[in-house]
C-alpha positions in Angstrom: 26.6 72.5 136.8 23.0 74.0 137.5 20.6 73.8 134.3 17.3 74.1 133.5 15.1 72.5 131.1 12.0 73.3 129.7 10.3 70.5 128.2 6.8 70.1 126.2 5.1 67.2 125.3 2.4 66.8 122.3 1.0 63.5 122.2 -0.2 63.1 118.5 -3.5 61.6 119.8 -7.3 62.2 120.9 -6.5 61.3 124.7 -3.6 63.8 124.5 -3.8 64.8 128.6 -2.8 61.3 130.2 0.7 61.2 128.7 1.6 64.5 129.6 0.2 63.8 133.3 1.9 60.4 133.3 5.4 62.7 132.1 4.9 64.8 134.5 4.2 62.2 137.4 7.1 60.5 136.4 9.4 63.7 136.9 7.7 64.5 140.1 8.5 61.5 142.0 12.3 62.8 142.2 12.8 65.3 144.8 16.3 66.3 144.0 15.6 69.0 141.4 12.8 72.4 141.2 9.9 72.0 139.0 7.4 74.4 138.1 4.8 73.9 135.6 2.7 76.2 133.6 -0.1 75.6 130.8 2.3 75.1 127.8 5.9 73.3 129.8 7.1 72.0 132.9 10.6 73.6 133.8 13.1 71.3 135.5 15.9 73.4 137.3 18.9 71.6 139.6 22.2 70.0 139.0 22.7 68.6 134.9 24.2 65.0 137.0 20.8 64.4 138.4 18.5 65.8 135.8 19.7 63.7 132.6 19.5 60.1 133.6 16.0 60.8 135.2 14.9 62.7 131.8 16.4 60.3 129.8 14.0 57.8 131.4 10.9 59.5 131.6 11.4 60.0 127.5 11.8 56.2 126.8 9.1 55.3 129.0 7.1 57.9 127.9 8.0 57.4 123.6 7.9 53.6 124.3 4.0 53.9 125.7 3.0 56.6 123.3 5.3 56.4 120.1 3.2 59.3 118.6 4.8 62.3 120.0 6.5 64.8 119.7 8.7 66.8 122.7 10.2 70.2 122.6 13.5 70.6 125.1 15.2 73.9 125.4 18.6 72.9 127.9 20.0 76.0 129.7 22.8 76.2 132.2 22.3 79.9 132.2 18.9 80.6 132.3 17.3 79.7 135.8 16.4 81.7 139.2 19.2 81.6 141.8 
């Protein structure tokens, strides 16, 4: 099942931009889903079997280095280019 999910991240802290890079680095390094990123999200778009483990672990590794934060998911499996 496709899906997309668009995800923001709001580090409750001064140096607010290095998590979000270090979120996003971690997502990137996966080549088996489409991302596209923007000012306020990063969209993730492929198949819900690859996306979720690799989500899952960029949001403990990202909670466990910066507790303070706060992320906003919207899940689709509608709502995403063919």
């Amino acid at each position: 099942m496709k899906i997309s999910v668009d995800i923001s991240l709001y580090p409750l802290q001064k140096a607010y931009r290095e998590p979000i890079i270090a979120f996003i680095e971690q997502l990137a390094h996966h080549s088996c889903f489409e991302i596209h990123y923007n000012s306020m999200s990063t969209t993730v778009i492929g198949e819900y079997h690859q996306i979720m483990p690799i989500l899952q672990q960029a949001l403990a590794t990202t909670l466990k280095a910066t507790p303070q934060s706060v992320f906003i998911i919207k899940l689709s499996g509608g709502c995403h280019p063919d």
